[in-house]
C-alpha positions in Angstrom: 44.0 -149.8 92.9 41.9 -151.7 95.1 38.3 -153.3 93.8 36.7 -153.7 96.8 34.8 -150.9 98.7 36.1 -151.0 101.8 39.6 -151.3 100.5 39.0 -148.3 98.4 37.8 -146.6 101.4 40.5 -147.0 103.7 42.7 -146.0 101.0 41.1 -142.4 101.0 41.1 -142.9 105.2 44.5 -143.4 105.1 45.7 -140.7 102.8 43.4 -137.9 105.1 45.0 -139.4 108.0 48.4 -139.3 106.5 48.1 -135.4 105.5 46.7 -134.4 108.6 49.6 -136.0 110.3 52.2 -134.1 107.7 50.8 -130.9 108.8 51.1 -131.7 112.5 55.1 -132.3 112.0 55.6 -129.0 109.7 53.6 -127.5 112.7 56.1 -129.2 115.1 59.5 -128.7 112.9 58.5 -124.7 113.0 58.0 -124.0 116.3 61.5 -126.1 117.3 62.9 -124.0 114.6 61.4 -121.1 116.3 62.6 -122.2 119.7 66.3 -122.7 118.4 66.2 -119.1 116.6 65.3 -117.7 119.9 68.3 -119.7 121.9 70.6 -118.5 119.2 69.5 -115.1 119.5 70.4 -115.5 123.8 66.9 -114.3 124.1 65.6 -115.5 127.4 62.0 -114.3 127.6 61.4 -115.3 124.2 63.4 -118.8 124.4 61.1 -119.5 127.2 57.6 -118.9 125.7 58.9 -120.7 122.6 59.7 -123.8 125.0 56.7 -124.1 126.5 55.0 -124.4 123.0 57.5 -126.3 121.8 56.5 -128.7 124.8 53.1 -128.5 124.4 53.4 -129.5 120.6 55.8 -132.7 121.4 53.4 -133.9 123.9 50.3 -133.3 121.7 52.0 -135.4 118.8 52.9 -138.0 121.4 49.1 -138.3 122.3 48.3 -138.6 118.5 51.0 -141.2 117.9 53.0 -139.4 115.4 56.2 -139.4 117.7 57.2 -142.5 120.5 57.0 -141.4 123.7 61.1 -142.1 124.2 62.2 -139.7 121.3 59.5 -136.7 122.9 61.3 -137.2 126.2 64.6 -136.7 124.7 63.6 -133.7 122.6 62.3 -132.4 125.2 65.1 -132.6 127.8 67.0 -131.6 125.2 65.1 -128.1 125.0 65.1 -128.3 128.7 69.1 -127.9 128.9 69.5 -125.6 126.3 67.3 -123.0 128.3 68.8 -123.6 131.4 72.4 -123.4 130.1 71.2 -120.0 128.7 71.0 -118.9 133.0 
């Protein structure tokens, strides 16, 4: 346990920071869970609308630096060539 202030402090910073970042990715795992429920069902309409959130959520945890940029991309065009091999 830290004795100085601002040690203490960023120790209650970082554990905030850290649970608000958990609850992005069990946001994140969900709605790819979602999105590969809907592909396995060979539902298109709902595959799609589960892709675009799916996007949405990749990119958003790109911006907040909980996933690289390179590992996103790949997700992503991953999703990308499920739904189109669905056509």
């Amino acid at each position: 346990m830290p004795n100085i202030k601002s040690a203490k402090k960023r120790v209650k910073v970082t554990e905030a920071k850290a649970l608000r970042n958990q609850i992005f990715k069990t946001q994140m795992r969900t709605i790819i869970k979602k999105y590969d429920a809907a592909i396995a069902a060979g539902d298109r309409e709902m595959a799609t609308a589960a892709y675009k959130v799916a996007v949405k959520k990749i990119d958003q945890a790109v911006t907040r630096g909980i996933l690289h940029k390179n590992n996103a991309a790949h997700k992503k065009s991953s999703f990308t060539k499920k739904l189109n091999a669905m056509a």
